[in-house]
C-alpha positions as protocol buffer text, in pm:
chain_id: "A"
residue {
  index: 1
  type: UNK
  ca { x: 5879 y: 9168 z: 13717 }
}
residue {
  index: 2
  type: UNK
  ca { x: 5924 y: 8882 z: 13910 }
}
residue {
  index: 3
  type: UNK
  ca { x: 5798 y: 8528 z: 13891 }
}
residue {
  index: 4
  type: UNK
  ca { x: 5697 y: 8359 z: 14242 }
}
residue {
  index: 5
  type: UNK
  ca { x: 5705 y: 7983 z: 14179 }
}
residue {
  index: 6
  type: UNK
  ca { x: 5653 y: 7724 z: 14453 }
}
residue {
  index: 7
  type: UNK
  ca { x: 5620 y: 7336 z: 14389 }
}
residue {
  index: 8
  type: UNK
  ca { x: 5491 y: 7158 z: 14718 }
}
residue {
  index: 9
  type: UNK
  ca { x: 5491 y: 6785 z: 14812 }
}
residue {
  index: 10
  type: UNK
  ca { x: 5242 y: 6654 z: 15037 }
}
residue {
  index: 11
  type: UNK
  ca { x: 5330 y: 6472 z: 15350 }
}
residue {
  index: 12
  type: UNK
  ca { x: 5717 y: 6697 z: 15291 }
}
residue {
  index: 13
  type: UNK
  ca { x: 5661 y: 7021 z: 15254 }
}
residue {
  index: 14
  type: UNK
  ca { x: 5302 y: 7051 z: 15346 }
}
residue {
  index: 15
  type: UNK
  ca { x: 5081 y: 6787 z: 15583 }
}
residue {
  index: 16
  type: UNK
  ca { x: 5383 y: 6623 z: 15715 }
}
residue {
  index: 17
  type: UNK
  ca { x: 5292 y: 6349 z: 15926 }
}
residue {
  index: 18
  type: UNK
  ca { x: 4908 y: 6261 z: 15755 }
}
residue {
  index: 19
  type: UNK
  ca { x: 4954 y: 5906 z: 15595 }
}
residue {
  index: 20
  type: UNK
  ca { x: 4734 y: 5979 z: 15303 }
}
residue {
  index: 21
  type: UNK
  ca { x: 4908 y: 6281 z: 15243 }
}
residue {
  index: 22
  type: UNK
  ca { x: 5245 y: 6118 z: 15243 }
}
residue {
  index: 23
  type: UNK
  ca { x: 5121 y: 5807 z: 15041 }
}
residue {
  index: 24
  type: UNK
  ca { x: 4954 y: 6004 z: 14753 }
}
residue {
  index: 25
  type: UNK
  ca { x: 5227 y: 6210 z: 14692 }
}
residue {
  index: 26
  type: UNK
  ca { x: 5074 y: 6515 z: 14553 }
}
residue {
  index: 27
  type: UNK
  ca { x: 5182 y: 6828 z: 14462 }
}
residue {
  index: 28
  type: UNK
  ca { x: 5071 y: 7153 z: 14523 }
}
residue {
  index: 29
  type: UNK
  ca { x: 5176 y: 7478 z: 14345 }
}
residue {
  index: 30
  type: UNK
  ca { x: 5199 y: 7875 z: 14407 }
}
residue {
  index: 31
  type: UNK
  ca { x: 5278 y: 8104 z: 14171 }
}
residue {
  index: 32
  type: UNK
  ca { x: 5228 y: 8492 z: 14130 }
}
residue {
  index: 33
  type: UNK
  ca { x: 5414 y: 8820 z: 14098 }
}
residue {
  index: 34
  type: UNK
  ca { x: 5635 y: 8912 z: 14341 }
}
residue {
  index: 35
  type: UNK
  ca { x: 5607 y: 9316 z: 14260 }
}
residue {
  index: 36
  type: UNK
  ca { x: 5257 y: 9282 z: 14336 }
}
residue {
  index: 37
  type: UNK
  ca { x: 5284 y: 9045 z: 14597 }
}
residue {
  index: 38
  type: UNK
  ca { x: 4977 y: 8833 z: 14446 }
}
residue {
  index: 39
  type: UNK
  ca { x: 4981 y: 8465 z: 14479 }
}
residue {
  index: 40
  type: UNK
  ca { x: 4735 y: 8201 z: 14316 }
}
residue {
  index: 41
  type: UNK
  ca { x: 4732 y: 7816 z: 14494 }
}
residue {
  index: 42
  type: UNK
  ca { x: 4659 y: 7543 z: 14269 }
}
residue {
  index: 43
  type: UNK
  ca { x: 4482 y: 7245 z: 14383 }
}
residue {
  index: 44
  type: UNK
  ca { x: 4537 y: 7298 z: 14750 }
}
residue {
  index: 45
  type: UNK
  ca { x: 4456 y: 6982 z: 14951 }
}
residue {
  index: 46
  type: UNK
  ca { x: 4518 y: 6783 z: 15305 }
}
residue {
  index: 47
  type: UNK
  ca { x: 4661 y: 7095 z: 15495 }
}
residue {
  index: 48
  type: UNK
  ca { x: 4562 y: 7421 z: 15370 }
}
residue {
  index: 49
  type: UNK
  ca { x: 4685 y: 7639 z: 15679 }
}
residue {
  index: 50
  type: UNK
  ca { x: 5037 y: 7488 z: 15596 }
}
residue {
  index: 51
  type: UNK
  ca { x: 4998 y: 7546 z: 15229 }
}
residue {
  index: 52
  type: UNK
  ca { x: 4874 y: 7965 z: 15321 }
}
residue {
  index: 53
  type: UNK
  ca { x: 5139 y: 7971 z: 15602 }
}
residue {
  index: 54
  type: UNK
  ca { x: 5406 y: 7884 z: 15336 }
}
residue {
  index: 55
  type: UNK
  ca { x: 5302 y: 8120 z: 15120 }
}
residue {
  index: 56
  type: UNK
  ca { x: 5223 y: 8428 z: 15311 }
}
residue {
  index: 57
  type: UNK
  ca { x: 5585 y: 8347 z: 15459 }
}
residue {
  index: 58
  type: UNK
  ca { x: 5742 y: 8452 z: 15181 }
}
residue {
  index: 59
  type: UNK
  ca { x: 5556 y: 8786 z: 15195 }
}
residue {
  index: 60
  type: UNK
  ca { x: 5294 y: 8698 z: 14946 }
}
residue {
  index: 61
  type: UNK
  ca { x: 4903 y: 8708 z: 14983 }
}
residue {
  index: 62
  type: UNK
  ca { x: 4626 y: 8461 z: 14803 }
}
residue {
  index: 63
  type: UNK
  ca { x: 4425 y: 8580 z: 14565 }
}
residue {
  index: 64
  type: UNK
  ca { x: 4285 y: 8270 z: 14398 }
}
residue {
  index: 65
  type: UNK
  ca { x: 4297 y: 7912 z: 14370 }
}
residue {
  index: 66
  type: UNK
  ca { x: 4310 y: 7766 z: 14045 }
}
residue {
  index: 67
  type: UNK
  ca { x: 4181 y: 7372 z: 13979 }
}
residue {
  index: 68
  type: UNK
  ca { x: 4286 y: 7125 z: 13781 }
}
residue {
  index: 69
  type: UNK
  ca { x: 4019 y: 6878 z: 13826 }
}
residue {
  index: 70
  type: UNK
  ca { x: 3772 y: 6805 z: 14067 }
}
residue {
  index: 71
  type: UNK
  ca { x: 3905 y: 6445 z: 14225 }
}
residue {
  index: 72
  type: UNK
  ca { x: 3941 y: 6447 z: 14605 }
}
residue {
  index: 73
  type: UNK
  ca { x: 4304 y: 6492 z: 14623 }
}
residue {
  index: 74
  type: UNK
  ca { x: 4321 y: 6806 z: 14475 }
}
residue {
  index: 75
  type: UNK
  ca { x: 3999 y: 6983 z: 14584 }
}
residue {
  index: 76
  type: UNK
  ca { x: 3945 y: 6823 z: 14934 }
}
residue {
  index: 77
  type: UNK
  ca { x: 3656 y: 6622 z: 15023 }
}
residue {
  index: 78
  type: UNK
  ca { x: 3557 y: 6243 z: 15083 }
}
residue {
  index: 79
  type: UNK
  ca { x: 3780 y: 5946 z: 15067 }
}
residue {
  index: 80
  type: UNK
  ca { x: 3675 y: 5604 z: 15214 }
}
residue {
  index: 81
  type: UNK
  ca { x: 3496 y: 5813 z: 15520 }
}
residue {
  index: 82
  type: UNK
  ca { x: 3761 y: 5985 z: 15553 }
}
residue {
  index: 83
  type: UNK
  ca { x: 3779 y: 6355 z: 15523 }
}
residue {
  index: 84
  type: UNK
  ca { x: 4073 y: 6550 z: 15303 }
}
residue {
  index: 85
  type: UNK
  ca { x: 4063 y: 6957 z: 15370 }
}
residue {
  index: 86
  type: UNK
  ca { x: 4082 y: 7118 z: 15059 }
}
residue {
  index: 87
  type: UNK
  ca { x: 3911 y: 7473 z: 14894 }
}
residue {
  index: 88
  type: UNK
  ca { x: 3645 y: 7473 z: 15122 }
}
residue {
  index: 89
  type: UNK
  ca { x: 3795 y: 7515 z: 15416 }
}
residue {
  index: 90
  type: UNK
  ca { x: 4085 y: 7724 z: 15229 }
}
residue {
  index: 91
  type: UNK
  ca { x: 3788 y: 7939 z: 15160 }
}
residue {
  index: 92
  type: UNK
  ca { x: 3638 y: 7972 z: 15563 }
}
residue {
  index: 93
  type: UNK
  ca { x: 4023 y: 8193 z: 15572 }
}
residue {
  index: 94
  type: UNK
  ca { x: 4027 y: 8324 z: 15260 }
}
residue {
  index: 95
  type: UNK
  ca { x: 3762 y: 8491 z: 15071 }
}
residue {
  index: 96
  type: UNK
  ca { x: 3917 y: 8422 z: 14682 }
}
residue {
  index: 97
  type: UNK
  ca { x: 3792 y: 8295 z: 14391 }
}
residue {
  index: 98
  type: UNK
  ca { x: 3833 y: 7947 z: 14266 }
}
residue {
  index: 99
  type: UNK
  ca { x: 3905 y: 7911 z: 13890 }
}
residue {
  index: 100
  type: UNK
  ca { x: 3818 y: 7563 z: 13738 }
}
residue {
  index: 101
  type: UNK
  ca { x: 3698 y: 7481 z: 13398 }
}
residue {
  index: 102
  type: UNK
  ca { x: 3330 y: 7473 z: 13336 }
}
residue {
  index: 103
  type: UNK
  ca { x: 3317 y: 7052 z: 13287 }
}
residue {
  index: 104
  type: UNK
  ca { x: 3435 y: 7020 z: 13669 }
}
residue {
  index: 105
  type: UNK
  ca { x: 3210 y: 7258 z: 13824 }
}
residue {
  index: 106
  type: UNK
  ca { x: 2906 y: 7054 z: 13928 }
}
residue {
  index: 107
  type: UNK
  ca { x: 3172 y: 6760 z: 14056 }
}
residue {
  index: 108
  type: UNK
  ca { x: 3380 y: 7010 z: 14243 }
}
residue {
  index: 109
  type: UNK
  ca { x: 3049 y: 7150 z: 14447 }
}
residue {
  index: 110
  type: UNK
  ca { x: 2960 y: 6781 z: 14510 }
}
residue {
  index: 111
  type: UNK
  ca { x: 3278 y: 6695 z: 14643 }
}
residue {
  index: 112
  type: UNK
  ca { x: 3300 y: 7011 z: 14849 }
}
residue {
  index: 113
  type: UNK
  ca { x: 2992 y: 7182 z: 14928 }
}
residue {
  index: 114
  type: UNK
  ca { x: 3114 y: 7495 z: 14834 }
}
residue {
  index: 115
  type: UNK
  ca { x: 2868 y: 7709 z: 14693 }
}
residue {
  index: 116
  type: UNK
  ca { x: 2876 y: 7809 z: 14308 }
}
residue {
  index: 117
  type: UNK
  ca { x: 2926 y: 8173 z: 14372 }
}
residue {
  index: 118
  type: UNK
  ca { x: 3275 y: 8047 z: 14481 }
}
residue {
  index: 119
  type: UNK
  ca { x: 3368 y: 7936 z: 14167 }
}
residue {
  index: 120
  type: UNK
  ca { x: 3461 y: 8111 z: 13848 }
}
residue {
  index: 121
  type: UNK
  ca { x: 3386 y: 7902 z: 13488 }
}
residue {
  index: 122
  type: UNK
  ca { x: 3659 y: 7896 z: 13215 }
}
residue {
  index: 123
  type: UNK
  ca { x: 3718 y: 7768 z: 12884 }
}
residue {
  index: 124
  type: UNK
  ca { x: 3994 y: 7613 z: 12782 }
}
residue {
  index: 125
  type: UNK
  ca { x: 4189 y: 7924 z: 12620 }
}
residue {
  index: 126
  type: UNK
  ca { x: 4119 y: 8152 z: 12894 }
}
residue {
  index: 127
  type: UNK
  ca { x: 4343 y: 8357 z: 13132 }
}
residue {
  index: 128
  type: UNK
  ca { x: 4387 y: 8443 z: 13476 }
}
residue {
  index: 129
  type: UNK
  ca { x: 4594 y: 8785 z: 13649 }
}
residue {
  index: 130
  type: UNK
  ca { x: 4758 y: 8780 z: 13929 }
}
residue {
  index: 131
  type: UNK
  ca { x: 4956 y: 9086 z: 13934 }
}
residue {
  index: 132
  type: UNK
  ca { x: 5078 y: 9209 z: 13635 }
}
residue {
  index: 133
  type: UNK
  ca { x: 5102 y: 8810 z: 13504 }
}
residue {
  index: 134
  type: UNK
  ca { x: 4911 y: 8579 z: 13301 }
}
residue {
  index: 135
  type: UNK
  ca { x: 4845 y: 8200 z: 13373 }
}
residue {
  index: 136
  type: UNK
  ca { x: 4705 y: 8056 z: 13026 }
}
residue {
  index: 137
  type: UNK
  ca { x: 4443 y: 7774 z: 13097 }
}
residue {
  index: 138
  type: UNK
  ca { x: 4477 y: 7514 z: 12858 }
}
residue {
  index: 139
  type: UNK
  ca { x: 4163 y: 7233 z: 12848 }
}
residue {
  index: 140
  type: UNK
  ca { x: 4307 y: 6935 z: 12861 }
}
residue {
  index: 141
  type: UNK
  ca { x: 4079 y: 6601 z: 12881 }
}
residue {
  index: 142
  type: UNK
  ca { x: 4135 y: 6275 z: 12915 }
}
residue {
  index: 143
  type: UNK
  ca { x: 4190 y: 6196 z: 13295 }
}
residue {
  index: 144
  type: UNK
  ca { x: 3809 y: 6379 z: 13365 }
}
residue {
  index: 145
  type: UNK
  ca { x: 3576 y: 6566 z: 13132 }
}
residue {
  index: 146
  type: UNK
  ca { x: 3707 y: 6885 z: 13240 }
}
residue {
  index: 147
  type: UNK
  ca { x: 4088 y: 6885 z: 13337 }
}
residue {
  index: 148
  type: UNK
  ca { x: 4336 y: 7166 z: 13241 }
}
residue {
  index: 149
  type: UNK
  ca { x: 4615 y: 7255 z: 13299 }
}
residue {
  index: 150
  type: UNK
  ca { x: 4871 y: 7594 z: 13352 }
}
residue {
  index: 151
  type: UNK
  ca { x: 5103 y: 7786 z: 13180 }
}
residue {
  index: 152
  type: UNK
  ca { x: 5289 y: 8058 z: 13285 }
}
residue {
  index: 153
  type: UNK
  ca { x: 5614 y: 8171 z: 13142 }
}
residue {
  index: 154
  type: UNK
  ca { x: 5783 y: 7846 z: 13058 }
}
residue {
  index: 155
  type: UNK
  ca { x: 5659 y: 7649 z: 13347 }
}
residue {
  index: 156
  type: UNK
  ca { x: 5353 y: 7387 z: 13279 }
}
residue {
  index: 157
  type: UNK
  ca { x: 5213 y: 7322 z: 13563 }
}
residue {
  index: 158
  type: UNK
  ca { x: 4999 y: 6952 z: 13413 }
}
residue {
  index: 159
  type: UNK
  ca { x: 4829 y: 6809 z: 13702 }
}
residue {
  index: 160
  type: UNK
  ca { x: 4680 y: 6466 z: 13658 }
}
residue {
  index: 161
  type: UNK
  ca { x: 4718 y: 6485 z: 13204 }
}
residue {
  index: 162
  type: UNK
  ca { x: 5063 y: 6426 z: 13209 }
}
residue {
  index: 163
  type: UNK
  ca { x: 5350 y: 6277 z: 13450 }
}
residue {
  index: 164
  type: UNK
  ca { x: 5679 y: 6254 z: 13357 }
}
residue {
  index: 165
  type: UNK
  ca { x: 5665 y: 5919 z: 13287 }
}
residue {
  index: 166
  type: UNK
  ca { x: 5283 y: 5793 z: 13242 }
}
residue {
  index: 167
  type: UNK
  ca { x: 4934 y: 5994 z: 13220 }
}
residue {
  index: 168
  type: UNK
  ca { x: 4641 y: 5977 z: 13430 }
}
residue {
  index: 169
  type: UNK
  ca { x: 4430 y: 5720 z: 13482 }
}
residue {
  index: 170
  type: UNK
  ca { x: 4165 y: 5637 z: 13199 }
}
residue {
  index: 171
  type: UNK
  ca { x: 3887 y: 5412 z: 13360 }
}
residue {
  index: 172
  type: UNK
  ca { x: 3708 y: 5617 z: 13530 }
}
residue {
  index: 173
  type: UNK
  ca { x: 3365 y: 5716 z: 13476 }
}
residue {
  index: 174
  type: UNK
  ca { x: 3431 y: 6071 z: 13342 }
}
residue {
  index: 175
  type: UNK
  ca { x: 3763 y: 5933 z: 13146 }
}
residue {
  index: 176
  type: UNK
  ca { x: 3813 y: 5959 z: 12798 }
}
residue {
  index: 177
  type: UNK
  ca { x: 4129 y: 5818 z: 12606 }
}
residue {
  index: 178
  type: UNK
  ca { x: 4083 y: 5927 z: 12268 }
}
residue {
  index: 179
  type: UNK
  ca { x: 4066 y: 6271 z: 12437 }
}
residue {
  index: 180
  type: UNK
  ca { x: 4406 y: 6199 z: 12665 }
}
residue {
  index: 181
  type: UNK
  ca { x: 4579 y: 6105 z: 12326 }
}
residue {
  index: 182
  type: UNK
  ca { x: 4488 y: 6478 z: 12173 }
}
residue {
  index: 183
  type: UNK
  ca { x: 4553 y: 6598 z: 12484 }
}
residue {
  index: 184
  type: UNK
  ca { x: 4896 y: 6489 z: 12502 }
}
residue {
  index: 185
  type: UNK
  ca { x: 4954 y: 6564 z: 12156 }
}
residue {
  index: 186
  type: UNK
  ca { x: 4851 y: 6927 z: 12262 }
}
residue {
  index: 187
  type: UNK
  ca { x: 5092 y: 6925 z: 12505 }
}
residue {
  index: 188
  type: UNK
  ca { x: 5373 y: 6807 z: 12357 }
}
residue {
  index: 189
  type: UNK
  ca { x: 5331 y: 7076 z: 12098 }
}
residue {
  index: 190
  type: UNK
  ca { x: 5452 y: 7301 z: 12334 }
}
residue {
  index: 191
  type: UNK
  ca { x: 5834 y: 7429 z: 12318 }
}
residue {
  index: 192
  type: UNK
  ca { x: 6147 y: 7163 z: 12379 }
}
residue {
  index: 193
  type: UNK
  ca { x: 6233 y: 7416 z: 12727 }
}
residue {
  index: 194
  type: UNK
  ca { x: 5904 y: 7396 z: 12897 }
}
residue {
  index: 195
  type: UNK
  ca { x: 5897 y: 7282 z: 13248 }
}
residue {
  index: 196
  type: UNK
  ca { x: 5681 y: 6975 z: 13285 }
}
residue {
  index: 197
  type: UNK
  ca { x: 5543 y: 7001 z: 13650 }
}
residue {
  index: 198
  type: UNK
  ca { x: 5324 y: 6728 z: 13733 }
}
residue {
  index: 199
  type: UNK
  ca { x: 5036 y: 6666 z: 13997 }
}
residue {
  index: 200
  type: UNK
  ca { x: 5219 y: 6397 z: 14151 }
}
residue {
  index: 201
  type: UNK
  ca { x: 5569 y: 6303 z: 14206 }
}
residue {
  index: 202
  type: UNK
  ca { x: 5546 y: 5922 z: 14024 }
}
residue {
  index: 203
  type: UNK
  ca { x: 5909 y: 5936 z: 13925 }
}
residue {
  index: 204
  type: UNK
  ca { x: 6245 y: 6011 z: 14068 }
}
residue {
  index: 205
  type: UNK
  ca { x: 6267 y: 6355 z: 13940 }
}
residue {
  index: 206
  type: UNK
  ca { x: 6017 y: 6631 z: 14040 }
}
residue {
  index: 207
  type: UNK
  ca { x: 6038 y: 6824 z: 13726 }
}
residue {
  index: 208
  type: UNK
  ca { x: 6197 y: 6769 z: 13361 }
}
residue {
  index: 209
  type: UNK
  ca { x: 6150 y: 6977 z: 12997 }
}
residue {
  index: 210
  type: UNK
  ca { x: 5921 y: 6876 z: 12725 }
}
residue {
  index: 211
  type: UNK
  ca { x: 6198 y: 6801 z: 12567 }
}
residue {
  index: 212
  type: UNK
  ca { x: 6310 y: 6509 z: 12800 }
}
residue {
  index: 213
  type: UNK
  ca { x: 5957 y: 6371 z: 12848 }
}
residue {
  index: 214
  type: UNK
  ca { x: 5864 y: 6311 z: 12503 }
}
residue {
  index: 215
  type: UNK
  ca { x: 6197 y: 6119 z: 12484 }
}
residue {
  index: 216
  type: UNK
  ca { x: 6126 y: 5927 z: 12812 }
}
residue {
  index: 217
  type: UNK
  ca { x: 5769 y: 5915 z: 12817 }
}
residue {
  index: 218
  type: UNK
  ca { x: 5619 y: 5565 z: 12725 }
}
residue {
  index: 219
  type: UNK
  ca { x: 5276 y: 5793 z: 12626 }
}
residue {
  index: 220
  type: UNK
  ca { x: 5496 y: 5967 z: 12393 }
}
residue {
  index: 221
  type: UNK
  ca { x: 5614 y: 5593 z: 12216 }
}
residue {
  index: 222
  type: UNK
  ca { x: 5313 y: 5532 z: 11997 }
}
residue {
  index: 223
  type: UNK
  ca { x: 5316 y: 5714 z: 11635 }
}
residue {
  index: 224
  type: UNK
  ca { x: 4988 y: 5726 z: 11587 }
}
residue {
  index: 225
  type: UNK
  ca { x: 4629 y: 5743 z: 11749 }
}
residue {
  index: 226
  type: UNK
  ca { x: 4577 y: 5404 z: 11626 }
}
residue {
  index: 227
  type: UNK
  ca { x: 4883 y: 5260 z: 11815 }
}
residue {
  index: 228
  type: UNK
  ca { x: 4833 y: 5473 z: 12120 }
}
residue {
  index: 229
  type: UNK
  ca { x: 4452 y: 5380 z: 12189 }
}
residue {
  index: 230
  type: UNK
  ca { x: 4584 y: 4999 z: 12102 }
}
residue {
  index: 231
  type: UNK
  ca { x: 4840 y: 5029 z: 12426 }
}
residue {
  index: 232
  type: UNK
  ca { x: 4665 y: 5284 z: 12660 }
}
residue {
  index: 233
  type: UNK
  ca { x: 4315 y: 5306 z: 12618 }
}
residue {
  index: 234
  type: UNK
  ca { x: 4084 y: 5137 z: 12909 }
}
């Protein structure tokens, strides 16, 4: 069986040309099965007929969107009156479900006015098919009540927890830092070969191991929760 792995910049590969886009430098991701031909989107945002026109390009077909976390620039929705497309309109194409963990839920309906039928709850733990694969969902807050983040293979796929150099933000109103530090400790418990793959492209590199990012990660400096919540938390 064969893994089908896309990482997708926004404003390069996908919304070329929309300034917000281009500026926030997001990433999208696919990943499925190719013997199946099953492909899941994660946090599709800004252009999601370029994001299902890349991916049913390469001969695959959506079955699900999977979430990170609810903000507007991974789920669509309202941004200084200014509307991002995200899973609701990826939904008026596509009739899949979305997986998010149960913490985001209310936020992502409010941001999107998707109904909650549309959405399937998880726990942190959990696991989602598509094809004859499994994407582990690992809980992971800090950044909002209810982030996670994906693991398939050896590809961790870490949305708005960890960058490759920094975290997410901390001062907002659903923020916790004592829960980013376990988070990242979580994290970084994973093995030395895992493929950090972050929610935005912050640094020069798109991707790097475990390995590398504890070594070049400032999060990664403090040796203890004491110290870390002394230099990071807001």
């Amino acid at each position: 069986m064969s893994l089908y792995f896309r990482q997708l910049l926004s404003g390069r590969d996908f919304a070329i040309g929309d300034a917000l886009a281009t500026q926030m430098v997001n990433f999208a991701y696919a990943l499925g099965d190719r013997e199946s031909g099953e492909a899941l989107l994660v946090d599709p945002a800004y252009a999601v007929d370029d994001l299902l026109g890349i991916v049913e390009g390469d001969g695959m077909r959506v079955v699900g969107v999977l979430v990170t976390h609810h903000h507007f620039d991974h789920v669509g929705g309202e941004v200084a009156g200014h509307h991002v497309q995200g899973i609701a309109e990826l939904l008026s194409r596509r009739s899949v479900p979305v997986h998010a963990h149960r913490a985001e839920v209310g936020r992502i309906l409010a941001a999107t006015e998707m109904s909650a039928g549309d959405i399937v709850s998880h726990e942190g733990g959990d696991t989602v098919a598509v094809g004859a694969r499994e994407v582990r969902l690992l809980h992971t807050p800090g950044h909002t009540q209810g982030s996670q983040c994906f693991l398939v293979d050896d590809l961790l796929i870490s949305g708005d927890t960890l960058f490759l150099e920094g975290c997410g933000r901390m001062d907002l109103d659903d923020s916790d830092s004592r829960a980013m530090y376990a988070s990242l400790r979580t994290l970084a418990s994973l093995p030395d070969t895992t493929a950090v793959l972050p929610g935005h492209r912050y640094s020069s590199s798109a991707t790097a191991t475990m390995a590398a990012v504890r070594e070049i990660n400032v999060v990664y400096k403090p040796a203890t929760e004491e110290a870390w919540l002394a230099a990071f938390a807001r």
